[in-house]
C-alpha positions, 0 to 999 in steps of 0.5 A, a space after each residue: 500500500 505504499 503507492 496509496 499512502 503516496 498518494 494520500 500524502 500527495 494530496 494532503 500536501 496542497 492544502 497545508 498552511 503551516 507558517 515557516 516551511 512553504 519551500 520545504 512542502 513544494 520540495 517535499 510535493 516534488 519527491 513524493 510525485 517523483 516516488 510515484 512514478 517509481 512506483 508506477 514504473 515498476 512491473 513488479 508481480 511477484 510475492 517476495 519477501 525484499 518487494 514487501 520490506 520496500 513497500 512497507 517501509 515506504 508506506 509507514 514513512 509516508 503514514 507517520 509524515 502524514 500523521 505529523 502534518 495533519 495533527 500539526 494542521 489541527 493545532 494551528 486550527 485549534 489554537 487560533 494564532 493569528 498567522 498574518 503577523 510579522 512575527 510568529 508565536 513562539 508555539 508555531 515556530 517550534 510547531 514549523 521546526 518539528 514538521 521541517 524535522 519530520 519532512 527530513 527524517 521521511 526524506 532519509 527513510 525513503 532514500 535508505 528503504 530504496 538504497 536496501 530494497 529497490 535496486 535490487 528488487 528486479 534481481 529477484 527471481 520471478 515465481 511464475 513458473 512454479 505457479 503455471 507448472 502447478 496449473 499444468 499438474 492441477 488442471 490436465 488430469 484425465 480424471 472424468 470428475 473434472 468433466 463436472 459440468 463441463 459437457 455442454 460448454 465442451 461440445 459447444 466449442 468443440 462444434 465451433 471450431 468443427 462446423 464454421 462456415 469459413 475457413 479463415 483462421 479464427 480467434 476464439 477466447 474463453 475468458 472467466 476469473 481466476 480458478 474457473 476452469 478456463 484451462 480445464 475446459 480448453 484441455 477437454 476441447 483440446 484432447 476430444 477424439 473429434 477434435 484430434 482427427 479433425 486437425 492434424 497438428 494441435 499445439 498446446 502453448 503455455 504463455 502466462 505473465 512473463 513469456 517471451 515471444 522466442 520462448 514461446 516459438 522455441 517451444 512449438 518448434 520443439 512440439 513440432 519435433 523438428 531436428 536442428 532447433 538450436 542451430 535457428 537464428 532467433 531473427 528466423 525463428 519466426 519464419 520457422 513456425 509460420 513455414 511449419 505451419 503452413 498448409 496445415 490444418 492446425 488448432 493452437 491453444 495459447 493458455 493463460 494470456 494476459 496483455 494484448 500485446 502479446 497477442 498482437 504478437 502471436 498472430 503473426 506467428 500462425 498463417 491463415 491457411 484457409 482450412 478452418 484452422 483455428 486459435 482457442 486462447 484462455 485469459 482472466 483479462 477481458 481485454 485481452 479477450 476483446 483485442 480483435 472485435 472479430 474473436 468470439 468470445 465465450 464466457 466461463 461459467 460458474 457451476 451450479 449448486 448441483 454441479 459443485 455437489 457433484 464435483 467436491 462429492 467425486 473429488 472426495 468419493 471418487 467415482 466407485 465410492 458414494 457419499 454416507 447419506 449423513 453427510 450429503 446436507 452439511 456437504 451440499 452446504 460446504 459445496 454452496 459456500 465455494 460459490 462456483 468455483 472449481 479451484 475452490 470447491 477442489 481445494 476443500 475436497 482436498 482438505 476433506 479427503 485427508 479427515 474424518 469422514 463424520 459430520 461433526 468434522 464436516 461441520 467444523 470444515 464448513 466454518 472453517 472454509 476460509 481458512 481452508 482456502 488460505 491454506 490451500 498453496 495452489 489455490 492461494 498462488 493462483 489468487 495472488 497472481 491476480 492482485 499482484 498483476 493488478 496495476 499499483 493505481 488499482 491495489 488499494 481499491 481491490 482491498 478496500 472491497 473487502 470492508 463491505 460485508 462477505 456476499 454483500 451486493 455493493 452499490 457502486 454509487 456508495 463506493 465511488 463516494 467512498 474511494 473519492 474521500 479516502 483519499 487513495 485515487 489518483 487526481 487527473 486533468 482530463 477527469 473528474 475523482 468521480 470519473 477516475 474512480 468509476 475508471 478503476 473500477 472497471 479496470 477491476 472488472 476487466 480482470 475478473 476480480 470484480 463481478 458485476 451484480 447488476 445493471 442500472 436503468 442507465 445500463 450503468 453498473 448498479 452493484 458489484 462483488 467480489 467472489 468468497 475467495 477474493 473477499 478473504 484474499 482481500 480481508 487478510 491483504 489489507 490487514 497485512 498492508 494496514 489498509 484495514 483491519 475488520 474489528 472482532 470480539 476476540 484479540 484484536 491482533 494486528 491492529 496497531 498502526 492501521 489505517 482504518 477500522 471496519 464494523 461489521 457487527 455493530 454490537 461490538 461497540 457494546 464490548 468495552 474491550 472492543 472500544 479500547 482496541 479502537 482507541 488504541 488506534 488514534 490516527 485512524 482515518 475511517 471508521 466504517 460500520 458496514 454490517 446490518 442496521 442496529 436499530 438500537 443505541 450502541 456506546 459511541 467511539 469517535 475518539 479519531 481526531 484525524 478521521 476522514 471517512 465516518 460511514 455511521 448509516 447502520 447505526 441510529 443516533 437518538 441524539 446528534 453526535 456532537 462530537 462529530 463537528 470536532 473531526 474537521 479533516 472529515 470528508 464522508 459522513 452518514 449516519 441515521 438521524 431524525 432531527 435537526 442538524 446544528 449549526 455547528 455542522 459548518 465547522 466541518 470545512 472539509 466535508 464533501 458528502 453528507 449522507 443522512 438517513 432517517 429511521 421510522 417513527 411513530 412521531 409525526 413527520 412534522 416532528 421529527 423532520 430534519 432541518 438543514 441550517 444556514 450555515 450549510 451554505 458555508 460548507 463550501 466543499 460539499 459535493 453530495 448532499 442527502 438529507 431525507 425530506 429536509 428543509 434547505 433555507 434560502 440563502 443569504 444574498 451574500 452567501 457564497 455559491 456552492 459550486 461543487 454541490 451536483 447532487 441533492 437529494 431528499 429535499 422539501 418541495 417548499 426548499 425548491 426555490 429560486 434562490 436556492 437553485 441560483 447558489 447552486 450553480 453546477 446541480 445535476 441530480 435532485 431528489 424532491 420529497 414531497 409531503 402534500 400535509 406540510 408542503 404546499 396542498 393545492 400546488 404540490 408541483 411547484 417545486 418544478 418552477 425553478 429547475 436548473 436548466 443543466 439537470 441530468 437527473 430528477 426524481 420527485 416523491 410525493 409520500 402521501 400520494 393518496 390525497 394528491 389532485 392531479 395537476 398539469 406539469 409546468 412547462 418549465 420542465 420541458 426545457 431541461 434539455 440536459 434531462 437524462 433520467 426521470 422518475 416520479 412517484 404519486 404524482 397523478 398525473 394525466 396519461 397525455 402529460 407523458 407526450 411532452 417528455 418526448 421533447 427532452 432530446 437527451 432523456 434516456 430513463 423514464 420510471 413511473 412508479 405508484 401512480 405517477 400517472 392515472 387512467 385506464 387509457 395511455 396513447 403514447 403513439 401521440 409521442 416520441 421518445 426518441 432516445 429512450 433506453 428504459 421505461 418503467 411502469 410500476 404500480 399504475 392502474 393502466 388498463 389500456 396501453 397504444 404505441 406505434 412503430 416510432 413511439 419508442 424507437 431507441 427502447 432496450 430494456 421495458 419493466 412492467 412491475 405490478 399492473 394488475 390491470 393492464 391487458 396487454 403490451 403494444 405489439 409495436 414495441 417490438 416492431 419500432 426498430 424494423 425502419 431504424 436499422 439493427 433490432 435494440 431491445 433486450 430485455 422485458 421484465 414483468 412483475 406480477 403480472 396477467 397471463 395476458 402481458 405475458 402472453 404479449 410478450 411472449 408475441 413480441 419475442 416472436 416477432 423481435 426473432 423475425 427481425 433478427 433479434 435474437 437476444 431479447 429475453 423475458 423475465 417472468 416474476 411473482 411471488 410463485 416463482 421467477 422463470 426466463 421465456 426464451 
């Protein structure tokens, strides 16, 4: 983690305003950027003992400088010396000649780490081939077990590359996470009896991360069995291959690819023999897999429940022997809990065959599962491997994942926000912290350490996870690096020194041992609770004076933390709070997103309704800003603009003003919660008068929509034609209001939800929606729904959630795109609905297949059951 405390360091650098030392900063900004770079530069994916002590010692001389800095910024703030004066207080220049002292003993530190440990980091001998020869050994038994649910896969490859239609070289790419059987599958292809008559020569190559081109050709020259190999100039090796190869009909497998480059590389190895010859390449990289848009890709999957019981029953069974009937539940269950992957299910199959066969010991193994995977050797290298390849700029946030809870869906809404104020993300120019985030997390999701959950409206990723393994490979990582330490009720070892702490059971703030542990580390920058709600009042330990990230929405608060205002370095904070926040919130100059939660009452809205106070529009650092169904005053006139606040969320209808709107220049989300007793009964849309013309994202709840009178949208929010995302709840609208969001040239999602619009009867063959991707109907009385072949012509994904009275969807949705070019819709869902929109739909997958359409699925749910239409 020293790259990410570099960086930390490196932004907390500008901000400082320590008197006596200015030079000495600049200075010390230069070699910290400089270090940097070393450390970008620096390929280094090994797991060695020299590469740990150069990091580690890097990393704690960066933290204890910032450390220094830091508590040296919140003196001079507490202090209140007047800093202006010619002459300093005698307490400052001391405070300057210490920071100046610390600066030189962090410069020192580094140059002896780098002198001990660097220039003699890439003497150090690589660890790859261990890893692959052990992959080779694991991976091509001839065991039938490790066919476990392999033969469809197998045969649909296997007819791939046997029955195209050209015969042009082709690139197929079976790409998948680490352990998920990509090898296996390309070996069961590789030595199928069809396969081997139907090319003549089949050449199995092994590249991994370090293999270089000569290797590799030196290799299939030797498979090739050709004499005189030595003698080859390596200038005419390349020749050598292609002229082997020629006029043959060859498949070559390159196993465990992991750049592009090389692959850009190998293909002028292989001559495109016009045979049907073909390339099946494995990586766990999906660019590598997506190098030439013209591969065909093919996804490994993970096994089902059914499958992973077979495959661990066979590995500890075998094929004669069948499993004791006592131990069949507590082994389906150990069998789940390895989540799919073979390499994980085969490394407690070997820990089992070796114990007692009882279910007493199984019982114990399936607690135990995680440290059965640390143990494993095989499966542990080939995990590493992966986070050792990771870029430096992406280590840091692979590990914080692991502060989430293990099989926690995680918002990525959520995480971005909290990668951005943990300070670890490299600044760009060209982007924004938010942008640069979401970049790293796709960059994670290209290497398969990352697995997407599920998608947005906005085709955006929603939720991501991490696999079992890679969540204890994380958790036990970060420990090791001091990035976090997850907190427990037993010894709380290695806690010293670390970075930040993590809750994931919120009762342990009850445990006095627990506390005193947590105060043990003072220098914490987060403290994060991120285990389930505890809805009742748990002893509080904000004892972190130098805490940035306080994530607290678990926990209910009866009364403000009011030693909350005193952490001024905080930049995230939520919490669950009904109630009014202080004015003494402002002091908290660093804060960038407030988040605050309300919990239910049985008090009255009017009573425990949040309130915001002016002085919220001094927190000049404010970028997100959510605080259900609050009251935002109107600013004074000489109240600065917060320019950086783009996102608000929860706010009163009453707070949607002009004046509020005009200081907050650069708005591109707004939540609005509307409550008709409290807000304004006769025009409960008024809060739509004064939009911002640059709005992105608008979303209004009405929270009574029982009593709401239908009204006539203003105008005024037609003209947003930056307006991409749209969701309304309860509003009552009438059917033909919706006629005119097809003039926002940029709307991209609709969501109606809960009566956002009433009547038995919608023509939206009157409208448009030229750019429309996502349209959600949920919970509306429509009966009757018209649409023509241009009503929707952009239309991907349509959800009907609840329409109990809806007959059936217009078949013309699904005809819109016959005048527009390829078919766009993919996907239907349907939600408790008539036989009726099912049968519809069903109509319209029918005829999407006649267009050429043949990816569109139909997602059937209720409470019964949840089934796919094909």
């Amino acid at each position: 983690m020293a790259y990410a405390a570099l960086i930390s360091l490196e932004h907390l650098l500008p901000s400082l305003e320590i008197p006596c030392c200015p030079e000495i900063i600049e200075s010390l900004n230069q070699d910290v950027k400089h270090l940097q770079k070393l450390f970008r530069g620096l390929e280094v994916d090994i797991d060695s003992t020299r590469w740990k002590a150069m990091e580690s010692g890097i990393r704690e001389a960066a933290y204890r400088l910032e450390d220094v800095l830091e508590s040296s910024a919140l003196h001079l703030s507490s202090s209140r010396h007047d800093l202006s004066q010619p002459e300093l207080p005698d307490g400052v220049v001391l405070l300057g000649n210490k920071v100046k002292e610390e600066i030189d003993f962090f410069t020192e530190s580094v140059k002896k780490t780098l002198e001990e440990h660097y220039y003699k980091v890439d003497q150090l001998p690589s660890e790859e081939d261990g890893t692959s020869r052990t992959e080779d050994d694991f991976d091509h038994g001839n065991d039938q077990s490790k066919m476990v649910g392999l033969e469809d896969e197998v045969s649909g490859i296997k007819n791939l590359l046997i029955n195209r239609l050209s015969s042009e070289l082709k690139v197929f790419v079976i790409e998948g996470m680490a352990g998920i059987g990509k090898t296996t599958l390309a070996r069961q292809v590789y030595e199928h009896p069809s396969i081997s008559s139907t090319f003549d020569c089949r050449l199995w190559v092994k590249v991994g991360t370090k293999c270089q081109m000569k290797e590799i050709m030196l290799g299939i020259l030797a498979k090739l069995n050709l004499d005189n190999i030595d003698e080859i100039h390596e200038t005419e090796l390349l020749d050598y291959v292609r002229r082997s190869l020629r006029d043959r009909k060859y498949l070559v497998v390159l196993d465990d690819v992991w750049s592009k480059e090389i692959c850009y590389e190998l293909e002028l190895l292989f001559p495109c023999n016009l045979n049907g010859s073909g390339i099946l390449l494995t990586t766990r990289i999906q660019d590598v897999a997506r190098y030439d848009d013209s591969n065909h890709r093919i996804r490994k999957s993970f096994l089902d429940k059914e499958d992973s019981w077979r495959l661990l029953r066979g590995k500890v069974f075998g094929e004669e022997e069948s499993c004791p009937p006592q131990l069949e539940e507590v082994g389906k269950r150990i069998a789940e809990k390895c989540e799919g992957l073979p390499l994980a299910i085969i490394a407690v199959a070997k820990h089992l065959c070796i114990a007692d066969k009882t279910p007493e010991y199984w019982k114990v193994a399936e607690d135990e599962i995680p440290a059965i995977f640390s143990a494993d050797e095989v499966m542990s290298k080939k995990l590493m491997l992966s986070y050792n390849h990771l870029p430096q700029h992406l280590k840091a946030c692979f590990l914080y994942l692991g502060v989430f809870p293990h099989g926690y869906r995680i918002p990525v809404s959520k995480l971005i926000k909290m990668w951005c104020a943990e300070g670890f993300l490299d600044r760009h120019k060209w982007n924004s912290l938010e942008g640069t985030a979401m970049e790293c997390l796709l960059g994670l999701v290209n290497t398969y350490v990352v697995l997407i959950s599920a998608f947005s409206s906005s085709l955006k990723i929603k939720t991501c996870k991490v696999h079992s393994v890679f969540w204890h490979l994380c958790t036990k990582q970060a420990d090791e690096e001091k990035l976090f330490h997850i907190m427990n009720s037993n010894a709380n070892q290695h806690i010293e020194r670390q970075r930040r702490l993590c809750i994931h059971n919120n009762i342990l703030f009850g445990i006095k041992d627990v506390r005193k542990s947590m105060a043990s580390v003072s220098n914490a920058r987060s403290l994060l609770c991120t285990g389930p709600h505890h809805e009742y009042p748990v002893p509080k330990c904000l004892c972190f004076s130098l805490l940035k990230v306080l994530d607290a929405a678990t926990i209910r608060f009866y009364e403000f933390p009011n030693e909350v205002v005193e952490l001024i370095f905080l930049r995230y904070l939520a919490f669950t709070y009904n109630g009014k926040l202080p004015a003494s919130i402002s002091k908290l100059q660093n804060l960038e997103y407030l988040i605050v939660q309300q919990y239910l009452s049985i008090l009255s809205f009017e009573a425990c309704r949040p309130y915001l106070p002016m002085e919220i529009w001094d927190m000049r650092k404010l970028s997100h800003l959510q605080v259900m169904g609050s009251d935002l005053p109107d600013p004074s006139p000489d109240s600065v603009p917060l320019r950086r606040l783009s996102t608000l969320l929860g706010i009163s209808a009453s707070s949607c003003t002009k004046k509020v709107f005009g200081k907050i220049p650069n708005l591109k989300r707004l939540g609005i919660q509307v409550e008709l007793a409290l807000d304004v009964p006769t025009k409960p849309l008024c809060c739509f008068d004064h939009l911002p013309y640059r709005l992105e994202s608008l979303k209004c709840v009405i929270v009574n929509p029982k009593v709401v009178v239908a009204e006539r949208l203003p105008v005024s929010i037609f003209e947003l034609r930056y307006l991409r995302k749209v969701t309304l709840t309860g509003l009552g609208l009438p059917w033909h209001d919706m006629s005119s969001f097809g003039k926002l040239p940029r709307l991209e999602v609709l969501k109606l939800r809960c009566n956002a619009c009433r009547g038995p009867v919608w023509k939206s063959d009157e409208v448009r929606f030229r750019g429309l991707r996502y349209l959600l109907l949920e919970d509306v009385d429509l009966e009757k729904w018209d649409a023509d072949c241009f009503s929707f012509q952009m239309l991907q994904y349509l959800s009907i959630r609840h329409c109990y009275k809806l007959k059936k969807i217009p078949l013309e949705i699904g005809k819109t795109i016959q005048f527009r070019g390829p078919p766009t819709l993919k996907g239907i869902e349907l939600v408790d609905c008539g036989e009726s929109v099912v049968a519809s739909a069903k109509q319209i997958v029918d005829e999407q297949v006649k267009l050429g359409n043949k990816l569109l699925q139909v997602y059937v749910k209720s409470s019964a059951d949840d089934r796919k239409l094909k």
